[in-house]
LOZA-463602 format. One record per residue (C-alpha): z, y, x. Coordinates in steps of 0.5 Angstrom, whole numbers, plus 500, padded with zeros to 3 digits. Layout:
N
+-----+-------+------+
:  up : north : east :
+-----+-------+------+
:   Z :     Y :    X :
...
+-----+-------+------+
This chain:
118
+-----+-------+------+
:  up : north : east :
+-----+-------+------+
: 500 :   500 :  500 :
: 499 :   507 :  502 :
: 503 :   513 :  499 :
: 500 :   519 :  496 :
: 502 :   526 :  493 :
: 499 :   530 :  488 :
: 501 :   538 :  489 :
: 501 :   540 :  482 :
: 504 :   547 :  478 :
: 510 :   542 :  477 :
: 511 :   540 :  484 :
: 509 :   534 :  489 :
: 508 :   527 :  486 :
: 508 :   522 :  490 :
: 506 :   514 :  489 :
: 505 :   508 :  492 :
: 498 :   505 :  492 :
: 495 :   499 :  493 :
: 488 :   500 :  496 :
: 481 :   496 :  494 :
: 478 :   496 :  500 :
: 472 :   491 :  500 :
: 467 :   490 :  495 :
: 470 :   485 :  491 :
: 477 :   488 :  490 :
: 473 :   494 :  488 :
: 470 :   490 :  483 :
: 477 :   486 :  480 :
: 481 :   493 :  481 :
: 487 :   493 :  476 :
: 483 :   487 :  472 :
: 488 :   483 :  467 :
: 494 :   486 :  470 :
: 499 :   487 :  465 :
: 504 :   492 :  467 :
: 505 :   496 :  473 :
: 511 :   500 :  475 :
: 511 :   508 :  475 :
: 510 :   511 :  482 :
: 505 :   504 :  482 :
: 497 :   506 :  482 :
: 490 :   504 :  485 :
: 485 :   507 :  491 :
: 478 :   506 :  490 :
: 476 :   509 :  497 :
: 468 :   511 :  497 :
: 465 :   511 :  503 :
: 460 :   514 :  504 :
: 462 :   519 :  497 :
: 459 :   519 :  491 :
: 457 :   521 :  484 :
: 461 :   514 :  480 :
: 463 :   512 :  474 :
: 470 :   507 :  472 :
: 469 :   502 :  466 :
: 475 :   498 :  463 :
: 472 :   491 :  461 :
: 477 :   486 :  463 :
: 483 :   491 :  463 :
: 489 :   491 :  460 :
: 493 :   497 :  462 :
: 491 :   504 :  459 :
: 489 :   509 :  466 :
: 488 :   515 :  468 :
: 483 :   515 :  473 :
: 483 :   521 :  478 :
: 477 :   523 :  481 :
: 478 :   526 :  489 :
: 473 :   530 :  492 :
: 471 :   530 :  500 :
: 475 :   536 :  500 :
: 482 :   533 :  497 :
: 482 :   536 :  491 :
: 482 :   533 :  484 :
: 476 :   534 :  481 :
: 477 :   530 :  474 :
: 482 :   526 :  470 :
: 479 :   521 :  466 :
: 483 :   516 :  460 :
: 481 :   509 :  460 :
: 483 :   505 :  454 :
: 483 :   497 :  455 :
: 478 :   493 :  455 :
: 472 :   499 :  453 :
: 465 :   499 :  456 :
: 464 :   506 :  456 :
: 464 :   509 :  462 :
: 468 :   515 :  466 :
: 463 :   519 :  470 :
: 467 :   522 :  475 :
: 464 :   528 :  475 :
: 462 :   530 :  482 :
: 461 :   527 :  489 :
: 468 :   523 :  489 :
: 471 :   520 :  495 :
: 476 :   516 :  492 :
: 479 :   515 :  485 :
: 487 :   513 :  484 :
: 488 :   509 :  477 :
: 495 :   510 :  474 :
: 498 :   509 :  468 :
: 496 :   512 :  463 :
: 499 :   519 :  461 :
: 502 :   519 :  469 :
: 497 :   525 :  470 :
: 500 :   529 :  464 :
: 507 :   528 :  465 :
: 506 :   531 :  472 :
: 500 :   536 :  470 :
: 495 :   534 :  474 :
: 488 :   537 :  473 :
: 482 :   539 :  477 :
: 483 :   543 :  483 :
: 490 :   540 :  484 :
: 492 :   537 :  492 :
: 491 :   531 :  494 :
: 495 :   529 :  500 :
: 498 :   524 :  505 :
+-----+-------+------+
């Protein structure tokens, strides 16, 4: 795992996140997980970055998916709902996407232009 912190207007937020880093785990993600601790996400590191869009198929959890552009800063937040196969467009050139539980990036006021940092 690997902590990261959101800087927001309510303050800093630090999570520890479990890293998809091939392929193949980028593929399974969060896929059939049925609970998740708060302070627990996902990074999906994209390397080279670029534009990308999240489904939920097989997802149980509903999630927050934040959009990270190459400049840190969050460049949208999306809502994922269990098991859609609708897709979430990132929005923008992405460097990574972070998956929490649903509601965390409310909860803390996460919204574009925000901080993402070690």
């Amino acid at each position: 795992t690997v902590p990261v912190t959101f800087h927001t207007a309510k303050g800093k937020f630090t999570y520890q996140l479990d890293v998809a880093a091939t392929p193949g785990q980028q593929e399974c993600g969060l896929m059939y997980r049925k609970t998740m601790p708060r302070g627990v996400g996902m990074d999906f590191p994209m390397k080279p970055p670029r534009s990308v869009s999240f489904w939920m198929e097989n997802t149980v959890l509903p999630l927050d998916l934040v959009f990270v552009g190459p400049d840190s800063r969050v460049i949208s937040v999306g809502h994922g709902k269990p098991f859609a196969r609708d897709l979430i467009d990132s929005g923008g050139i992405t460097a990574r996407v972070i998956e929490l539980n649903a509601g965390e990036a409310a909860r803390i006021g996460l919204k574009p232009g925000d901080r993402v940092g070690p």
